[in-house]
Structures are given as structure tokens and as C-alpha cells.
N, C-alpha and C positions, 0 to 999 in steps of 0.2 A: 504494500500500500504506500508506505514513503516511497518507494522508487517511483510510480506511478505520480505522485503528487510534486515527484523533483523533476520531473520527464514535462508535465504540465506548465510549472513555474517558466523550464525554459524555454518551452513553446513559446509561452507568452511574455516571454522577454524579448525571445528574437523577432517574436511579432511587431513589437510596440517600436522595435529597430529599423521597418518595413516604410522606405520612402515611398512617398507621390507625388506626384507630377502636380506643381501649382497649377491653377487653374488659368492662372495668366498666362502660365507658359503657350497654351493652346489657342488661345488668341488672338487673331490679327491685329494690329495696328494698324491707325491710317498711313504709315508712314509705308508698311511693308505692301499695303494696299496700293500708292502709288507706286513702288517699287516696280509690282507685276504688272501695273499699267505701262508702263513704260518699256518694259523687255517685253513685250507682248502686243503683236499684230494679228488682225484677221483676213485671211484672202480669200477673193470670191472664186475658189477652186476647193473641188473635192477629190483631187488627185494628191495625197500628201505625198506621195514615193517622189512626184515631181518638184514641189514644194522644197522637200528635204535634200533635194537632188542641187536644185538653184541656189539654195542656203547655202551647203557644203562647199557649192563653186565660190561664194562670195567669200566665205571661209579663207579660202586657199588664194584667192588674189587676194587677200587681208595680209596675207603672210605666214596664216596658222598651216601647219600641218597635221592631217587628220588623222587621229591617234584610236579613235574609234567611230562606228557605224555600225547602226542596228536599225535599217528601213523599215521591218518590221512593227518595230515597238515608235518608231519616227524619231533617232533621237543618234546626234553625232558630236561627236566631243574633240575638241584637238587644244594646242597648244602655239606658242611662239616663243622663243628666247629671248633674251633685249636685255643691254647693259643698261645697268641701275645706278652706276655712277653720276654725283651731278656735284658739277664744278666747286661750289660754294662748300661742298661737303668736304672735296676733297681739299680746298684750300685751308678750310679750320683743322684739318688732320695734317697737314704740313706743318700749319705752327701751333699746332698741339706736338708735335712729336719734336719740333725744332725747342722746344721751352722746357719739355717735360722728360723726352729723350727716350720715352717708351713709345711699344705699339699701340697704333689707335685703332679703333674699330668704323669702319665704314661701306655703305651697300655698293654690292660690287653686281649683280646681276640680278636677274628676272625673270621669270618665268610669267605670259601672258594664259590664262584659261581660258574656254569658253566652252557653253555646251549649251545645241539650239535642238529645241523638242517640239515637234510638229503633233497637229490632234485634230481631230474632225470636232468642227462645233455644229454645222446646220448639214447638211444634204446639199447644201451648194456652198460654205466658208469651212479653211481649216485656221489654224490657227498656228502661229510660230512664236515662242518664247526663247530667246538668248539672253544668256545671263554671260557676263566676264571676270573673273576675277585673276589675282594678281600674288603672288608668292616671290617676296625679296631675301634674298642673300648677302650676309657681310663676307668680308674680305676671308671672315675666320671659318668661313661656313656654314653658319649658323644662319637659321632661315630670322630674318627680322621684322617681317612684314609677312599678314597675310590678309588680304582685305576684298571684299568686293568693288568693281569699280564700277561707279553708281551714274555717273557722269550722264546727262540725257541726251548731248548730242553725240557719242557714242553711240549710242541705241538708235538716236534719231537716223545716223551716219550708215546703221547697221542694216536698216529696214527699208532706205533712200535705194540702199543698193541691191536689197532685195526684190525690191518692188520692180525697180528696171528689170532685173536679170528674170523675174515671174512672168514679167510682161515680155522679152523678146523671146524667152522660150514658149510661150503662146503664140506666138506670132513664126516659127519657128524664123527667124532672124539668126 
């Protein structure tokens, strides 16, 4: 009977141990709300293979190289590399190290994200949402930066040239 009543106690200890997910957590924000309004277009085509097809070209003249593709599911993910160095950084590290005589720490590269996901919304519009984000490196290797890049003419930039390349591949141009 006490082993049953000690087997009980730590039940309910390890119960009372047992997180939950805040309720906010599950929440949208207005702010995440414009977020999605912004990486997010609708086209009046119900061919997404094609859709996801003129994305990934606009992709690749961006510079990204596509590191994944799943037309199936509508959804293609790549990358880009890009030096992260910028001037003013590297000059306070000059006389940081010329004053102080140690090594200093400063972003030396980048890595550019994206990944555009296509979806039927009507029987005649799909829809495309590209998100980008951005992953920096110091000099020492150490990743220093990892952020979304939220910027609207980005998106705006990203959709401009979707939209042509939607438009001549209907046309077949």
C-alpha cells in the first residue's frame, strides 16, 4: 500500500511538472497578419505546377540556387551566399585591434533563404507565399545573425517579377 501511495505522489508531481503552451502563443498578431499579406499573392491561374515552375525561374535569375523542389506539395526552397562585410564595421575593428591589440569579432558572410509555396485558393486563383530570411557569420564562425527579412519592397520586387514571368509564360512568349 505505501509503494502504491509513493508511485501516486510521483505521478502527481511529475504531472504538476507538465508545460502548456500559453495561449498567446497560438495567436496571430496584426503585425504577423501583415506579414502574410505581404509575402502572399493570388493568380488568376489554376495550374500551380506552372505557377511554381515561373517562381523557381525568378528564383534563379535572383541568384538563388534551388536546393529543393516538391511540385507536388507546391513548394521550392533555395538559397544564395553574399558577403556580410560592411565597411564601417570593418573600420571600428581596425582601431579596435590597433588600440587594444586583440582579435575583434566581425560579420564576414551570409547566407540569403527563401522558400515560395504555391496552393489553390478558388477553381480559377492559386496563391504564392515567399518568405526570405537571412543567416550571418563572424569572422570566428559563429553564426551572429539570424532574422527574417521583412522589407516590403523585396516582396513587392519578388511578385513584380513574378507576375511578368506568369504573364509571358501564358502568352507563351
Amino acid at each position: 500500500m505505501r509503494k502504491l501511495a509513493l508511485c501516486l505522489a510521483a505521478l502527481l508531481s511529475l504531472s504538476a511538472c507538465a508545460q502548456t503552451v500559453p495561449k498567446e502563443a497560438l495567436e496571430l498578431t496584426q503585425e504577423s497578419l501583415q506579414q502574410r499579406q505581404t509575402q502572399t499573392r493570388r493568380f488568376e491561374t489554376k495550374d500551380e505546377k506552372k505557377l511554381l515552375s515561373a517562381g523557381a525561374q525568378v528564383l534563379q535569375d535572383l541568384g538563388f540556387n534551388l536546393e529543393e523542389s516538391e511540385t507536388g506539395l507546391g513548394v521550392v526552397v533555395g538559397s544564395k551566399d553574399r558577403d556580410a562585410t560592411e565597411a564601417g564595421q570593418v573600420a571600428a575593428v581596425i582601431f579596435l585591434r590597433v588600440m587594444i591589440g586583440t582579435p575583434v569579432i566581425y560579420d564576414e558572410k551570409q547566407k540569403i533563404r527563401v522558400s515560395l509555396i504555391t496552393r489553390p485558393v478558388t477553381d480559377k486563383e492559386t496563391a504564392a507565399r515567399v518568405t526570405f530570411q537571412r543567416v550571418v557569420w563572424n569572422n570566428q564562425g559563429q553564426v551572429s545573425t539570424t532574422e527574417p527579412l521583412d522589407d516590403p519592397k523585396l516582396y513587392q520586387e519578388f511578385f513584380e517579377k513574378l507576375s511578368q514571368s506568369v504573364f509571358l509564360t501564358a502568352q507563351e512568349i
